[in-house]
N, C-alpha and C positions, 0 to 999 in steps of 0.2 A: 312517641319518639323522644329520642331527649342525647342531648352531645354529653360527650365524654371528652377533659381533656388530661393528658398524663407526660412524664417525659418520654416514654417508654410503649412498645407495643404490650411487654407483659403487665404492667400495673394498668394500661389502658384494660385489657382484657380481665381482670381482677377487677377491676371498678363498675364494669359492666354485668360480670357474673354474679357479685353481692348486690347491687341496683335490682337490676332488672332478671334474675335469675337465669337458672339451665339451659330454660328456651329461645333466650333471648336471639336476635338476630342482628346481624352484624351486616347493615344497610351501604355503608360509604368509610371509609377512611381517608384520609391525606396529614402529610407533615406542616406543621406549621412551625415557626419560631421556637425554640425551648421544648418541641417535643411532636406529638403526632395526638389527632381529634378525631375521634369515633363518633357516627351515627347508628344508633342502634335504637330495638325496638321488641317487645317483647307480645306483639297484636301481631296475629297472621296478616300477611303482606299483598294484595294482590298486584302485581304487574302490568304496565301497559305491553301491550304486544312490543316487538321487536322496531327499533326506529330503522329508517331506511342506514344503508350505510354512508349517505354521503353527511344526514342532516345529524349522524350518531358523530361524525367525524368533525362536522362544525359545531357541534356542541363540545367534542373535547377541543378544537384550538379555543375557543371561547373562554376556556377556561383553565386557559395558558399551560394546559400538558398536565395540571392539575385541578381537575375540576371539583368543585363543592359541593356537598353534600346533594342536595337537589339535581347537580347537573347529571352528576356522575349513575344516579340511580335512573334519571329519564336516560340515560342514554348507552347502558351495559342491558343487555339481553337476560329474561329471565333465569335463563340456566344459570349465566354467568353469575347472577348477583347469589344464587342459591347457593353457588360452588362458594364464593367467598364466605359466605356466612357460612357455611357448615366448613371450611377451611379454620374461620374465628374461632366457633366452636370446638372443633379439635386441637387448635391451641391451648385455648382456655379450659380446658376438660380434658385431660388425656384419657381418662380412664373409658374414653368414647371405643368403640369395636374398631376392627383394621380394618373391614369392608366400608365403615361410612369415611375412614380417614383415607380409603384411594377414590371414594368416591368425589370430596373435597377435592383433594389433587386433580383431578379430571377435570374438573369445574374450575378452578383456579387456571389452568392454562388453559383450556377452553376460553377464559377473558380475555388472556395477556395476550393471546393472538387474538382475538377479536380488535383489543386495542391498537396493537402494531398495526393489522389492514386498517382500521382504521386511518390514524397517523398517516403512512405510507398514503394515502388515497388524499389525504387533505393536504399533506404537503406537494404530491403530484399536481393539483389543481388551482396551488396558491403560485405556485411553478410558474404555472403556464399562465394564469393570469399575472405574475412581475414582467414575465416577457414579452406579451403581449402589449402591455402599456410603456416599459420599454421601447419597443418596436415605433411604436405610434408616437414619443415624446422625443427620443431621438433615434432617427435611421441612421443615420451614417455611421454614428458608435454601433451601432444593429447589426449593422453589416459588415464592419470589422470584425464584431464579439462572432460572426459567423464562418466569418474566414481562418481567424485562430482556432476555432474547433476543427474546423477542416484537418487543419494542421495535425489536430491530437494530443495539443497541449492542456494543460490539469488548469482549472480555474483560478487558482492562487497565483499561476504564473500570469496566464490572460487576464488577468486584476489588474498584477503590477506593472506588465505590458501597456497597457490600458491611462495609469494611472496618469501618464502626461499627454491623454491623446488631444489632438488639436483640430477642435471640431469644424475651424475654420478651414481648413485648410481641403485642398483638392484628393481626391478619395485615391489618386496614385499617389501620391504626395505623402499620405498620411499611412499608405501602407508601408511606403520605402521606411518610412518613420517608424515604423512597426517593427518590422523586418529589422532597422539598423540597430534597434534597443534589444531583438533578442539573440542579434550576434553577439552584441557588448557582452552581454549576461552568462554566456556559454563559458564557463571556465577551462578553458582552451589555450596552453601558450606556443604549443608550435614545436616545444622541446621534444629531441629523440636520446631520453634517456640510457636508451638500453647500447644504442650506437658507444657511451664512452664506456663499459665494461660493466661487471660487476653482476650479483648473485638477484638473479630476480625468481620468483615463485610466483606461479598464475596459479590466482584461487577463483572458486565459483562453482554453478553446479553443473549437474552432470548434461552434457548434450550444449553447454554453450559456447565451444569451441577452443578449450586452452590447448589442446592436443595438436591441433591442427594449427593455432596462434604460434606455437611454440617452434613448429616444423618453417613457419617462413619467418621468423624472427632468426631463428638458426640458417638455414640457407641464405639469407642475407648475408649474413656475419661471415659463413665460411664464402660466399664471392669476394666478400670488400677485406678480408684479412686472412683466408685461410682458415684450415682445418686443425693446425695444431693449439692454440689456445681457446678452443669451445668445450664444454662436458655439458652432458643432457643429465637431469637426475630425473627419475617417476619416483614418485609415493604412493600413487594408486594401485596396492593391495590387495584391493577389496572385489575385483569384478573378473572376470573370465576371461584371459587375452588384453586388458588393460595395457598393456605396455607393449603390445604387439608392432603397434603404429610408432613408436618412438624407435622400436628395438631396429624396426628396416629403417627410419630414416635415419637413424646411427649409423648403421652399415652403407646407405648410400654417400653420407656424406664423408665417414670415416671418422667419426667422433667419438670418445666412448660415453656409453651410457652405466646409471649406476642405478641399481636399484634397492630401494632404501624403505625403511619403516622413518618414523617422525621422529623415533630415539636415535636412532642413527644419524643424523643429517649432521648434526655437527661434526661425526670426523668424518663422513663422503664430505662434508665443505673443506674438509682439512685436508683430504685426498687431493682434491682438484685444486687446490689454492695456485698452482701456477696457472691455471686458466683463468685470462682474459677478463672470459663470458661463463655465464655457470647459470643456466635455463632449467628452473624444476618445475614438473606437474608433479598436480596435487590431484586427489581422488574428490569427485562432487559425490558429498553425500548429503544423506537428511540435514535440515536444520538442526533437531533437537539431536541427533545421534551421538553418543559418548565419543565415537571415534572421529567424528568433524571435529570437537572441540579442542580433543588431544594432537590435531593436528596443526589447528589454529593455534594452539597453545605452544607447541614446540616452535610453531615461525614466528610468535611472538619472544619468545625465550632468547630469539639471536640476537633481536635488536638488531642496528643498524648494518651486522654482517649480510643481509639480505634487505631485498626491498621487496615487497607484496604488490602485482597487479591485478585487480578486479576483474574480471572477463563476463561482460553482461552481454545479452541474446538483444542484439534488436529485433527479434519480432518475437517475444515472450510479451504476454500480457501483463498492462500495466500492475498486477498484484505480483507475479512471479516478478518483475521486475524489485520491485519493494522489497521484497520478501529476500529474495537473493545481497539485494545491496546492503540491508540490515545484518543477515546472518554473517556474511563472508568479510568478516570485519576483522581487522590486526592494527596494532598500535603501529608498526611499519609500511602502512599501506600507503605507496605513493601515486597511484592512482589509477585509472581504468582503462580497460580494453574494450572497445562496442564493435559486437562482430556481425556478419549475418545482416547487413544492410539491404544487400539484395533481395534477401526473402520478406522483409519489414515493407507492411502495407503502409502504416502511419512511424514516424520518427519523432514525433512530438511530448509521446508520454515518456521517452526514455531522454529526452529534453530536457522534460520538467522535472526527475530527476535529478539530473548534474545540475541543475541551476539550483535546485531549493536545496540538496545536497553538498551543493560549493567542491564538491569530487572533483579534481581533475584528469578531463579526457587528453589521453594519451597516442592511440593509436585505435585505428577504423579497419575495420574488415569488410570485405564485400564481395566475395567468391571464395572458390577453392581450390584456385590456382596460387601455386609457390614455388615463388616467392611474391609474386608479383600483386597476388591482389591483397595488399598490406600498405598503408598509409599512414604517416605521423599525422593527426588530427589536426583538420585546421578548420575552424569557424564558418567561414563564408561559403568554401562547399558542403559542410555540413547542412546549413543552413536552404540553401540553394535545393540539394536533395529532400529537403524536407516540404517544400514549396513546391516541387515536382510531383511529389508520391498524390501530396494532398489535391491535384488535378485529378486523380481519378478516384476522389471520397466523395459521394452523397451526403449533401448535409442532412442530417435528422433532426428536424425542429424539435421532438419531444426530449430528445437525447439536449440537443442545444437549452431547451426550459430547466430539464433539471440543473444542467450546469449552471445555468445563471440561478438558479435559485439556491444552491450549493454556495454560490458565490456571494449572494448577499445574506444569509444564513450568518456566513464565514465574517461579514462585514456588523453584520448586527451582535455578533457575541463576541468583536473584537472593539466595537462599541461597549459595550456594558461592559464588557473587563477593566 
């Protein structure tokens, strides 16, 4: 056997070839400092049989997600270390056959998932032993870190939550303490924008209620001022009967409606300039689709002649939530709409959202009656409903280990940073 060190995988792989010839085999690799160090060998190899996967798993944290030469060969699986070297080999050699270079391929991910379960299985277990000891060094934080999961809130927040808890203090005492920092935290001011006039566009996607937002936002408006200064515009295009639902509540309330492509909206905004109130859907489409953009793009083009409200699902999962609040993004966006309360089992991960997002919530939905079940957002029943839902969630300890292990993870590489 004998190392190799180079700046490079290819000069590593050249140094190997001239050394050790054609045959050689290609044992272990890892990056070091100034470049990457090869184990290679040019002696047929025998393997120990396969290690168990928990003791293959603590030999790769042992060797901090990069293990050394030695480790890494006790602890990848025959196939696997084959597949790499005949992977090297087809590097270093191209003029190798196409059946041994898919064979390689085969064997090269054949590893990278062997190592992921792995990974995955030892940070499961290092999890549950943090929490565990946790548990047993201090209860009372234990049992708080338990009841904010209840809740459904993202570990970054239950940190920060966390970060002034006062362990003295009596376990009502220090929840109200809880509770009172994640009101403070909810970017919440109580304002009803849309009340003093002006051109708003609910963006968001499809199924999370701007359609039906838009319908008691408007019947509002025509009880507290009448029918003559309101116009409804759609831009949704793109779907079968989309503008079906605007077009009767135009006709019941006696409004008109305009409907408009995204190149057009500036003179429909110029049509309706003597109204008031000027209420447009927008079409939920894909993320990446050409035609979101061109449409994001044209409500970004008005600038301040419109405002953008976000219209997020509370009971969309916390990825669809992500996901939606990143795409649905305009330099005029003044801030969000959370509909669909009632159907939300947990309120917490749409929580931890507006808080780490600093997004301002605007206005709450919670049925589908209109006008009436529509609310300017305020904190403390927010809050309140959130602490209600979470009465009828089961805690899951395992669920609760990986958070806390997520969470000091999150603390140990905000350490070294």
């Amino acid at each position: 056997m004998k190392n190799f060190v180079a700046p490079d995988m290819r000069t590593a792989l050249k140094m190997v070839r001239e050394a050790l010839g054609a045959d050689a085999v290609i044992l272990a690799n890892r990056r070091i400092p100034g470049g990457i160090e090869l184990l290679a060998t040019n002696e047929p190899v025998e393997m120990p049989p396969p290690a168990p996967r928990a003791v293959a798993a603590a030999s790769l944290v042992a060797g901090a997600a990069t293990p050394g030469p030695a480790a890494a060969t006790a602890a990848v699986p025959k196939t696997a270390v084959a597949g790499v070297a005949a992977a090297a080999r087809s590097a270093a050699f191209p003029d190798m056959e196409p059946q041994s270079e898919r064979r390689s391929d085969a064997g090269w991910w054949q590893m990278q998932q062997e190592l992921r379960s792995m990974r995955d299985l030892i940070e499961q277990q290092l999890a549950g032993f943090a929490w565990q000891q946790f548990r047993t060094r201090q209860p009372a934080e234990a049992a708080m870190w338990r009841r904010l999961q209840r809740l459904g809130l993202q570990p970054a927040v239950m940190r920060e939550l966390l970060a002034e808890y006062d362990s003295s203090a009596r376990a009502a005492t220090a929840w109200q303490q809880l509770m009172s920092r994640l009101t403070a935290r909810l970017p919440i001011t109580g304002v009803d924008p849309v009340a003093a006039g002006g051109a708003y566009a609910l963006i968001g996607p499809t199924g999370a209620g701007k359609s039906t937002t838009i319908a008691k936002l408007a019947a509002r408006h025509v009880l507290a001022h009448g029918h003559e200064d309101i116009g409804l515009v759609t831009l949704d295009n793109y779907r079968i009967g989309a503008h079906e639902q605007l077009r009767t509540l135009a006709r019941i309330l006696n409004v008109p409606l305009k409907v408009a492509t995204p190149a057009d909206l500036p003179s429909v905004l110029y049509e309706l300039r003597h109204c008031r109130l000027v209420l447009i859907d927008t079409a939920g489409l894909h993320g990446n689709s050409r035609e979101l953009q061109q449409q994001l793009d044209a409500l970004d083009a008005l600038g301040d002649r419109i405002q953008c409200l976000q219209v997020l699902a509370a009971n969309a999962q916390q990825q669809v939530l992500k996901s939606a609040h990143r795409v649905y993004q305009t330099s005029n966006l003044a801030g969000c709409v959370l509909t669909k309360i009632d159907e939300a089992g947990t309120l917490g991960e749409v929580l931890s959202l507006l808080i780490q997002s600093r997004t301002p919530l605007l206005y709450t939905t919670d049925g589908q009656a209109i006008p009436n079940d529509l609310a300017v957002a305020a904190a403390k029943p927010l809050v309140a409903r959130t602490i209600e839902l979470a009465k009828q969630v089961e805690c899951d300890e395992e669920q609760l280990a990986t958070l806390f292990g997520m969470q000091q993870r999150s603390m140990d590489a905000a350490r070294s940073a």
